[in-house]
PDB file of N, CA, C and O in Angstrom:
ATOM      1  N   UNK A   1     100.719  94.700  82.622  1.00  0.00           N
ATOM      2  CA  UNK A   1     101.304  93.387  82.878  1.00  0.00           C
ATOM      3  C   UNK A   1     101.626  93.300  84.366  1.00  0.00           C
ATOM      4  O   UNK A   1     102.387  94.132  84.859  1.00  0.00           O
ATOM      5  N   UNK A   2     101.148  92.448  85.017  1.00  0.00           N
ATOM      6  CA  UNK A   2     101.891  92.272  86.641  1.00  0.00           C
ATOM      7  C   UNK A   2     103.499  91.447  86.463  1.00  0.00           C
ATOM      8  O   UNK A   2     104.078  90.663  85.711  1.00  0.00           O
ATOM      9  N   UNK A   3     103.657  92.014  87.359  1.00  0.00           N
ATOM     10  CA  UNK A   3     105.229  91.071  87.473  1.00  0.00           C
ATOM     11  C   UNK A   3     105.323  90.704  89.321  1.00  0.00           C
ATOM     12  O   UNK A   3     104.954  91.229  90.371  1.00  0.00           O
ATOM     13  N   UNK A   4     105.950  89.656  88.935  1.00  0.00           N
ATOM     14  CA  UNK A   4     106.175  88.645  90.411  1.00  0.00           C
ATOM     15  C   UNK A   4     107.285  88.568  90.980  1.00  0.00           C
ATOM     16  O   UNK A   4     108.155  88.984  90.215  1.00  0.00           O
ATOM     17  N   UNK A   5     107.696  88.237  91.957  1.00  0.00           N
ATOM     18  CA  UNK A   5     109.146  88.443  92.841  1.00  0.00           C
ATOM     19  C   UNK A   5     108.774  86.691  93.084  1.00  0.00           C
ATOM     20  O   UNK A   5     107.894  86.003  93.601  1.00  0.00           O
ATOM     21  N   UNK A   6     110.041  86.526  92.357  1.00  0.00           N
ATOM     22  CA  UNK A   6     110.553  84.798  92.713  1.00  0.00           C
ATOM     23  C   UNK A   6     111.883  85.034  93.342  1.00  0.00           C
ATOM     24  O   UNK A   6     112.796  85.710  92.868  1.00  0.00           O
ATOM     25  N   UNK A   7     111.868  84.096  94.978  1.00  0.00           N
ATOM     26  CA  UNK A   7     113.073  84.256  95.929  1.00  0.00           C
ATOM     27  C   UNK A   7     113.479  83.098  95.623  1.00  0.00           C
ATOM     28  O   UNK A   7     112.721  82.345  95.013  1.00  0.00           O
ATOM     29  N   UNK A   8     114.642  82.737  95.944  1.00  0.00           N
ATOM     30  CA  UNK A   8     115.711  81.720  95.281  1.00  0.00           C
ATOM     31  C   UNK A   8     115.297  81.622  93.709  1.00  0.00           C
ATOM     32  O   UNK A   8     114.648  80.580  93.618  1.00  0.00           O
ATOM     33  N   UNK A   9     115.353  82.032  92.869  1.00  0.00           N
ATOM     34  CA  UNK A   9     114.984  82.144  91.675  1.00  0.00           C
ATOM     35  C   UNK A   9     115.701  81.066  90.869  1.00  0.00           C
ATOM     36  O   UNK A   9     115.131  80.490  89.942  1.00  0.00           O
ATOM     37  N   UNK A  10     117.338  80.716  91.338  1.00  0.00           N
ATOM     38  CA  UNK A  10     118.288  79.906  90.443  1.00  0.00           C
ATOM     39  C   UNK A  10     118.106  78.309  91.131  1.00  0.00           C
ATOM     40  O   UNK A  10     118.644  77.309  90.654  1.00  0.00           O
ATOM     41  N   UNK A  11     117.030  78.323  92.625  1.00  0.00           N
ATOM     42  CA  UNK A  11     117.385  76.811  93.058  1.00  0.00           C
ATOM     43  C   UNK A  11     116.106  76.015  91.901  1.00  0.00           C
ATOM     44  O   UNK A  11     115.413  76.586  91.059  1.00  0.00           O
ATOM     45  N   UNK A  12     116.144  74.589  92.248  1.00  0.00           N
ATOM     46  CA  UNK A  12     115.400  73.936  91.580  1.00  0.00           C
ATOM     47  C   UNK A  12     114.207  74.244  91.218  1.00  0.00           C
ATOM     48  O   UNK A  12     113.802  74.235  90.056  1.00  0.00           O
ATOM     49  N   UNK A  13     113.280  74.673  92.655  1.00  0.00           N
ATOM     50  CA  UNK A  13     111.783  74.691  92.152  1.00  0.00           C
ATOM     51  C   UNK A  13     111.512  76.273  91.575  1.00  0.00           C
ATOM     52  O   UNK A  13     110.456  76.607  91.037  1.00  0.00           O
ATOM     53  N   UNK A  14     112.776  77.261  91.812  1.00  0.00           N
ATOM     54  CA  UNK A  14     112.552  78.947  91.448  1.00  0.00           C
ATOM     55  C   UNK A  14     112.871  79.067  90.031  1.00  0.00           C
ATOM     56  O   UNK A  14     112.247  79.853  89.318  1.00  0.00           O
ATOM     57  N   UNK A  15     113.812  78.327  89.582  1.00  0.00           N
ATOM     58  CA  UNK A  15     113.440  78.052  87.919  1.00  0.00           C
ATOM     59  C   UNK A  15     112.539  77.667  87.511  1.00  0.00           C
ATOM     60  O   UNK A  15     112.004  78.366  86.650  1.00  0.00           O
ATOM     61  N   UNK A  16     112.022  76.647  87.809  1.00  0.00           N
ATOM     62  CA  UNK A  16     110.557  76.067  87.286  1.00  0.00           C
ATOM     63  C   UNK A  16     109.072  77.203  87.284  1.00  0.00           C
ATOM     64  O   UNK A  16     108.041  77.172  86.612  1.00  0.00           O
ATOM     65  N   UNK A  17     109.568  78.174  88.386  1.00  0.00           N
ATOM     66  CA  UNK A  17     108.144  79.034  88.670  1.00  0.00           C
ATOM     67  C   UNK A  17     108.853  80.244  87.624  1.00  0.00           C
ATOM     68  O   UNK A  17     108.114  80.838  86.839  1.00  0.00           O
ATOM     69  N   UNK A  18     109.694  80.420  87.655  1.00  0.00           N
ATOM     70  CA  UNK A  18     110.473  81.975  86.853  1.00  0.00           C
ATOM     71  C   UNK A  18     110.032  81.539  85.557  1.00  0.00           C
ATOM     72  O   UNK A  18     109.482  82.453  84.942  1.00  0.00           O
ATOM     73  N   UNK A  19     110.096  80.304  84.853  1.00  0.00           N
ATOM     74  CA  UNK A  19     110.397  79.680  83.421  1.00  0.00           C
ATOM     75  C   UNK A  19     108.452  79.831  83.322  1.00  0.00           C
ATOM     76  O   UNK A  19     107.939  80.343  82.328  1.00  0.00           O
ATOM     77  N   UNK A  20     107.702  79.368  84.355  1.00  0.00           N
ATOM     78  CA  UNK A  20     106.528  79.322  84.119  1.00  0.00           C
ATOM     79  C   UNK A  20     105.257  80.984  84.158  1.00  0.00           C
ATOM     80  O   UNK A  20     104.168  81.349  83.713  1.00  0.00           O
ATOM     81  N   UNK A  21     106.192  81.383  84.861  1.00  0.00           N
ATOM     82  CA  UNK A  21     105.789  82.922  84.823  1.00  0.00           C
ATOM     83  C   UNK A  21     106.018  83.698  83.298  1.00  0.00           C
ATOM     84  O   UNK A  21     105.127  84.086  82.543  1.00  0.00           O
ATOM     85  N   UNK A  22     107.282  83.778  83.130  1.00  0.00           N
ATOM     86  CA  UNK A  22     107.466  84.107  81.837  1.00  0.00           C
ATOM     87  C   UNK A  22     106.648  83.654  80.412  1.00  0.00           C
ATOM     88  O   UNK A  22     106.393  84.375  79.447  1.00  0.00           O
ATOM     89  N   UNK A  23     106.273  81.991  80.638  1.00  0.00           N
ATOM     90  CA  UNK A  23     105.557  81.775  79.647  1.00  0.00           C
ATOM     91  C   UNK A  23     104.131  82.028  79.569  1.00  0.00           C
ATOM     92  O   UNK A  23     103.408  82.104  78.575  1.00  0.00           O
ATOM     93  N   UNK A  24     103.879  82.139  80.728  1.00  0.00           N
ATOM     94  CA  UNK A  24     102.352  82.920  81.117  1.00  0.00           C
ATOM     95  C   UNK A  24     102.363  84.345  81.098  1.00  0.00           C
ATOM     96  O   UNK A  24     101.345  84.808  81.613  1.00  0.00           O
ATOM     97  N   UNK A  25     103.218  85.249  80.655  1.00  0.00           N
ATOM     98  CA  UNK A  25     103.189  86.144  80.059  1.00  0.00           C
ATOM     99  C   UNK A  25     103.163  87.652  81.034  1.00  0.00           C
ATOM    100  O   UNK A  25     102.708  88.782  80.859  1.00  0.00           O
ATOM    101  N   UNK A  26     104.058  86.821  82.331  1.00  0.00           N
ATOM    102  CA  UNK A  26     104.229  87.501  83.216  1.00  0.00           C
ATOM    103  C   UNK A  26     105.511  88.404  83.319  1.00  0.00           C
ATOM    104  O   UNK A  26     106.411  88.184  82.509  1.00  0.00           O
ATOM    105  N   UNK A  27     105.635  89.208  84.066  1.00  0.00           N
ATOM    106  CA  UNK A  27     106.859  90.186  84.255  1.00  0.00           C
ATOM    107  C   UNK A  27     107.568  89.481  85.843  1.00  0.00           C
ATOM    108  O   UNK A  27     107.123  89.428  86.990  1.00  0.00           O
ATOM    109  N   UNK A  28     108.543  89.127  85.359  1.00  0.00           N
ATOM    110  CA  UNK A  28     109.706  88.120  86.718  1.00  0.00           C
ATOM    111  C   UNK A  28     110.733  89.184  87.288  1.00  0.00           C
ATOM    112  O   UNK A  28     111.609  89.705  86.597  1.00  0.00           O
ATOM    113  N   UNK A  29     110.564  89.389  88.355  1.00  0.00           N
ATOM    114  CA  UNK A  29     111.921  90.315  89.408  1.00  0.00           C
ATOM    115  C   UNK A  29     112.370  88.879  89.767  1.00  0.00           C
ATOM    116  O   UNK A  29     111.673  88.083  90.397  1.00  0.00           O
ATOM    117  N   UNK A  30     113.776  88.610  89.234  1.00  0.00           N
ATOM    118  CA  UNK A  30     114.401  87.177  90.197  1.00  0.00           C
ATOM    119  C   UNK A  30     115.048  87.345  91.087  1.00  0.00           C
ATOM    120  O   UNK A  30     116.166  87.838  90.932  1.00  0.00           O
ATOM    121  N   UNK A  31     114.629  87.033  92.199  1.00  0.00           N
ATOM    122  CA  UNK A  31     115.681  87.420  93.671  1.00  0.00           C
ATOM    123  C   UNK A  31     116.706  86.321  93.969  1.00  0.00           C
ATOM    124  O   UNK A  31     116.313  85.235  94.395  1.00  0.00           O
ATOM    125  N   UNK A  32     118.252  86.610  93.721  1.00  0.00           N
ATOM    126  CA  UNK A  32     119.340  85.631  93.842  1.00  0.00           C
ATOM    127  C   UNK A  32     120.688  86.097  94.782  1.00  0.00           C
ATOM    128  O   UNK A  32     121.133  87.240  94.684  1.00  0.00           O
ATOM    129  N   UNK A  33     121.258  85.139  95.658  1.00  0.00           N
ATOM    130  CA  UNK A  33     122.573  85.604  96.035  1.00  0.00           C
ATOM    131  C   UNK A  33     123.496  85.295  95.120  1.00  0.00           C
ATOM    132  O   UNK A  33     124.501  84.871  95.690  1.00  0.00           O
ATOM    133  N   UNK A  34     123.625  85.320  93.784  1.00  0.00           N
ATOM    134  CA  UNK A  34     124.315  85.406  92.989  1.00  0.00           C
ATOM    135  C   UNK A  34     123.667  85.581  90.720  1.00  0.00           C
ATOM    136  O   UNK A  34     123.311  84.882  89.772  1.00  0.00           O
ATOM    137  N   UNK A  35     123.953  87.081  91.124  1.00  0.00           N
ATOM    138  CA  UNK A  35     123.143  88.156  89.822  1.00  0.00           C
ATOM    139  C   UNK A  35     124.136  87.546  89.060  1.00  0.00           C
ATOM    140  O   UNK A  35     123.622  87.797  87.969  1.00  0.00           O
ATOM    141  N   UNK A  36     125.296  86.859  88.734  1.00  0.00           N
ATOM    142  CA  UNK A  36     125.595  86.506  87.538  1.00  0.00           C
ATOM    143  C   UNK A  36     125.628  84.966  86.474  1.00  0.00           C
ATOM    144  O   UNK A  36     125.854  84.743  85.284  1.00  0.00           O
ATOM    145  N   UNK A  37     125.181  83.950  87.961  1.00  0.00           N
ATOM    146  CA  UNK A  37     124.994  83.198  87.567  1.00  0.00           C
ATOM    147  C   UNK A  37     123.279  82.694  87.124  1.00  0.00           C
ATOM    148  O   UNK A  37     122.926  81.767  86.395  1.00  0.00           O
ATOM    149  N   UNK A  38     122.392  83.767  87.926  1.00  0.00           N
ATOM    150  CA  UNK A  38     120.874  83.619  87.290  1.00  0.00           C
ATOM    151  C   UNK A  38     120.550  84.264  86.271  1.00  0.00           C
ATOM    152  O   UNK A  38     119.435  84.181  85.756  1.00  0.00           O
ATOM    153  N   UNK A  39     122.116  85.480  85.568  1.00  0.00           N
ATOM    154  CA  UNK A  39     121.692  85.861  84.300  1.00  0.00           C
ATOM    155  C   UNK A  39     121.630  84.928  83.156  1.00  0.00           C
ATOM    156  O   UNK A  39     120.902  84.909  82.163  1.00  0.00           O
ATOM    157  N   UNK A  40     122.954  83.863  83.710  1.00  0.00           N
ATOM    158  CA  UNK A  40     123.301  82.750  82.732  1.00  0.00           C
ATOM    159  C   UNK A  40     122.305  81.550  82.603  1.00  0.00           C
ATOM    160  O   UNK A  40     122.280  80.799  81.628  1.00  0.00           O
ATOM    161  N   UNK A  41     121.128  81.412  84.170  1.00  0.00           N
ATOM    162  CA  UNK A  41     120.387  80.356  84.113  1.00  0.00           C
ATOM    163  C   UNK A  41     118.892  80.795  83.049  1.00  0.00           C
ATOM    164  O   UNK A  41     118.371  80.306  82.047  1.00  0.00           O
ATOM    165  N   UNK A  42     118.623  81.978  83.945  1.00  0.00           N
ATOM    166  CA  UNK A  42     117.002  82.517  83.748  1.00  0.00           C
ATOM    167  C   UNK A  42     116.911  83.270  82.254  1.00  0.00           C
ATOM    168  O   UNK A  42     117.599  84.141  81.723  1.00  0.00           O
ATOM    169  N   UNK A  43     115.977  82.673  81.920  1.00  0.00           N
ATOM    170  CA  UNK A  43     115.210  83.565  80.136  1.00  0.00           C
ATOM    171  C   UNK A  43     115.381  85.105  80.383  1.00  0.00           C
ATOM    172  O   UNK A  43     115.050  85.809  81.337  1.00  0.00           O
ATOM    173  N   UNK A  44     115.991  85.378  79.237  1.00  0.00           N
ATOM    174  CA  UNK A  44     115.762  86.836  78.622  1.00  0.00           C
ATOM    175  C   UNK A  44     114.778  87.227  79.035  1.00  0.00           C
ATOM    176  O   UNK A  44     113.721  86.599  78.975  1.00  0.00           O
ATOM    177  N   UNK A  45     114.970  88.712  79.705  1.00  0.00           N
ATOM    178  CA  UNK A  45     113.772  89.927  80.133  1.00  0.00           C
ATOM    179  C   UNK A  45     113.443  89.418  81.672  1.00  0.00           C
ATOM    180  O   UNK A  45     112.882  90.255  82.378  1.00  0.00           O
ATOM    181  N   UNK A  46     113.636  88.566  82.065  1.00  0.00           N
ATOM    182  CA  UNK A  46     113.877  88.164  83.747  1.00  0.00           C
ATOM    183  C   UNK A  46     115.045  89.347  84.320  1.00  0.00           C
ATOM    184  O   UNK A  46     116.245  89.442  84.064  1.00  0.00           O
ATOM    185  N   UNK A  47     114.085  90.254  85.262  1.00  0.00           N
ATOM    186  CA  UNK A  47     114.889  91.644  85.975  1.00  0.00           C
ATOM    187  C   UNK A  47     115.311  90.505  87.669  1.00  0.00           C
ATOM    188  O   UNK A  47     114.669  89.934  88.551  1.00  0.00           O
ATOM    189  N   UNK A  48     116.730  90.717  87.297  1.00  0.00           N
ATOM    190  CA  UNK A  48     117.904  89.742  88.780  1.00  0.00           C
ATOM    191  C   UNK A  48     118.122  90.964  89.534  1.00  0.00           C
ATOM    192  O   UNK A  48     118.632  92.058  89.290  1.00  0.00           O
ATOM    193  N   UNK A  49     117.510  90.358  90.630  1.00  0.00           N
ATOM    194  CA  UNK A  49     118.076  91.526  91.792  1.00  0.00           C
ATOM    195  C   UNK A  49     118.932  90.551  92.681  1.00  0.00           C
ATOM    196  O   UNK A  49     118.858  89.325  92.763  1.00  0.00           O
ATOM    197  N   UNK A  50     119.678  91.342  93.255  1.00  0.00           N
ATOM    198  CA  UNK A  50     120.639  90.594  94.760  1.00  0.00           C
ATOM    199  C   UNK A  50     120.201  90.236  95.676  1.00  0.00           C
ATOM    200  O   UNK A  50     119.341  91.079  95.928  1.00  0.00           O
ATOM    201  N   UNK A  51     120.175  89.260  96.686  1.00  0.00           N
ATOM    202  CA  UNK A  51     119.626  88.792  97.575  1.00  0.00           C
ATOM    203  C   UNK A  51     120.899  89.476  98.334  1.00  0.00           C
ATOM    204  O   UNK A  51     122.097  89.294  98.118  1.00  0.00           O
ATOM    205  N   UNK A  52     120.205  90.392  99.374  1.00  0.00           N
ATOM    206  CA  UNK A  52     120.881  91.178 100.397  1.00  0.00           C
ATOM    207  C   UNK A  52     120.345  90.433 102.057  1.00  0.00           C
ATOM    208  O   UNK A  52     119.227  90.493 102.568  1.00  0.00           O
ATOM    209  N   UNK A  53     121.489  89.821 102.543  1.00  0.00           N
ATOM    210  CA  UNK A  53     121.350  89.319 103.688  1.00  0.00           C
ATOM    211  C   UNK A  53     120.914  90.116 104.633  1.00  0.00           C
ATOM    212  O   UNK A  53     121.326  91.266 104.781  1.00  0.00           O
ATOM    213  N   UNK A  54     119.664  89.327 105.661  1.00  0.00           N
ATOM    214  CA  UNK A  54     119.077  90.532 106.661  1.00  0.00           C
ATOM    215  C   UNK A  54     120.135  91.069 107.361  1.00  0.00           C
ATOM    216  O   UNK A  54     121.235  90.523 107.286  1.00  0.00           O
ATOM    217  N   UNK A  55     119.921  92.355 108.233  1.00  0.00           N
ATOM    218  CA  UNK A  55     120.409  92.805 109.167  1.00  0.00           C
ATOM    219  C   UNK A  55     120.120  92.388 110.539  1.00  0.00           C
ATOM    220  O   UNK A  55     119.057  92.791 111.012  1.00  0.00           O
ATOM    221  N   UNK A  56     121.020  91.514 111.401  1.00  0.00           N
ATOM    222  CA  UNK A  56     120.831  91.291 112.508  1.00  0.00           C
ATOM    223  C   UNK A  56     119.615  92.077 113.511  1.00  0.00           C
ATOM    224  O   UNK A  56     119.124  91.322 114.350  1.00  0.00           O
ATOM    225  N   UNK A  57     119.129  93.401 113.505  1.00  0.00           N
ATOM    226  CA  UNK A  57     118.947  94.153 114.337  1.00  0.00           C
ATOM    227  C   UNK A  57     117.291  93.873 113.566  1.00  0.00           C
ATOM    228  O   UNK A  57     116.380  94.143 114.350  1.00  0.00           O
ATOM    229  N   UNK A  58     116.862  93.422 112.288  1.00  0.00           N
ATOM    230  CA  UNK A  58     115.812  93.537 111.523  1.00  0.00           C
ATOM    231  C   UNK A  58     115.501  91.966 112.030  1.00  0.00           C
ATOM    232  O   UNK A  58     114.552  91.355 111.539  1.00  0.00           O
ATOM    233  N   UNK A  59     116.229  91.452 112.887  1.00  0.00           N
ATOM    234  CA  UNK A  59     115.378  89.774 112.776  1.00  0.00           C
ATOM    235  C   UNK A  59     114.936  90.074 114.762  1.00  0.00           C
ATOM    236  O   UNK A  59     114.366  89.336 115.564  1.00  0.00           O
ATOM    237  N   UNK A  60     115.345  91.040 114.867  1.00  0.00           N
ATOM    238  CA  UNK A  60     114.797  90.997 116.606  1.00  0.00           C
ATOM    239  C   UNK A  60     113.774  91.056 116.770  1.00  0.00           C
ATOM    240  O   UNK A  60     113.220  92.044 116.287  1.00  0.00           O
ATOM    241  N   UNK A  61     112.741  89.848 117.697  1.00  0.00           N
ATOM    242  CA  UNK A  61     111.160  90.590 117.732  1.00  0.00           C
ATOM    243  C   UNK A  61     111.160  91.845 118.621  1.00  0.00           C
ATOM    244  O   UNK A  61     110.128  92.501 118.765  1.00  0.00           O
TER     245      UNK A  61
END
Protein backbone atom coordinates (compact mmCIF):
# COMPACT_ATOMS: atom_id res chain seq x y z
CA UNK A 1 0.00 0.00 0.00
CA UNK A 2 1.67 3.56 -0.54
CA UNK A 3 0.84 6.13 1.91
CA UNK A 4 0.95 10.01 1.36
CA UNK A 5 1.97 12.99 3.56
CA UNK A 6 -0.95 15.58 3.51
CA UNK A 7 0.45 19.15 5.05
CA UNK A 8 -2.23 21.18 6.62
CA UNK A 9 -4.26 18.09 6.75
CA UNK A 10 -7.23 19.79 9.14
CA UNK A 11 -7.53 23.14 6.71
CA UNK A 12 -10.27 23.04 4.09
CA UNK A 13 -8.76 21.63 0.98
CA UNK A 14 -6.31 18.90 3.38
CA UNK A 15 -9.50 17.25 4.48
CA UNK A 16 -10.88 16.89 1.22
CA UNK A 17 -7.43 15.20 -0.12
CA UNK A 18 -6.94 13.05 3.42
CA UNK A 19 -10.90 11.94 3.10
CA UNK A 20 -10.06 11.18 -0.68
CA UNK A 21 -6.89 9.27 -0.14
CA UNK A 22 -8.34 7.08 2.35
CA UNK A 23 -11.19 6.18 0.13
CA UNK A 24 -8.85 5.34 -2.63
CA UNK A 25 -7.40 2.99 -0.48
CA UNK A 26 -4.45 4.83 0.42
CA UNK A 27 -2.25 4.98 3.63
CA UNK A 28 -2.51 9.03 5.03
CA UNK A 29 0.53 10.48 7.39
CA UNK A 30 -1.57 13.84 8.35
CA UNK A 31 0.76 16.65 9.00
CA UNK A 32 -1.00 19.22 11.64
CA UNK A 33 -0.05 22.02 14.19
CA UNK A 34 -2.54 20.62 16.24
CA UNK A 35 -2.54 16.30 16.75
CA UNK A 36 -5.66 16.58 18.77
CA UNK A 37 -7.91 18.33 16.99
CA UNK A 38 -7.14 16.32 13.44
CA UNK A 39 -7.70 13.18 15.54
CA UNK A 40 -11.25 14.51 16.12
CA UNK A 41 -11.55 15.81 12.34
CA UNK A 42 -9.71 12.99 10.12
CA UNK A 43 -11.13 9.12 9.51
CA UNK A 44 -9.91 6.31 11.49
CA UNK A 45 -6.35 4.81 10.56
CA UNK A 46 -5.17 8.46 9.37
CA UNK A 47 -1.33 8.37 11.19
CA UNK A 48 -1.27 12.64 12.74
CA UNK A 49 2.03 13.79 13.03
CA UNK A 50 2.97 17.43 14.50
CA UNK A 51 3.76 20.11 12.42
CA UNK A 52 7.18 21.19 13.95
CA UNK A 53 8.01 24.81 13.11
CA UNK A 54 11.27 25.35 10.97
CA UNK A 55 14.38 26.29 12.59
CA UNK A 56 15.50 29.72 11.83
CA UNK A 57 19.10 28.62 10.85
CA UNK A 58 17.25 25.79 8.26
CA UNK A 59 15.48 28.75 6.24
CA UNK A 60 19.05 30.53 5.50
CA UNK A 61 20.11 30.20 1.83
Amino acid sequence: MSTVLVIGATGQVGRVVVEEAVRRGLGVRAQTRDVERARGLLPDGVEVVKASPPLPTNCVP
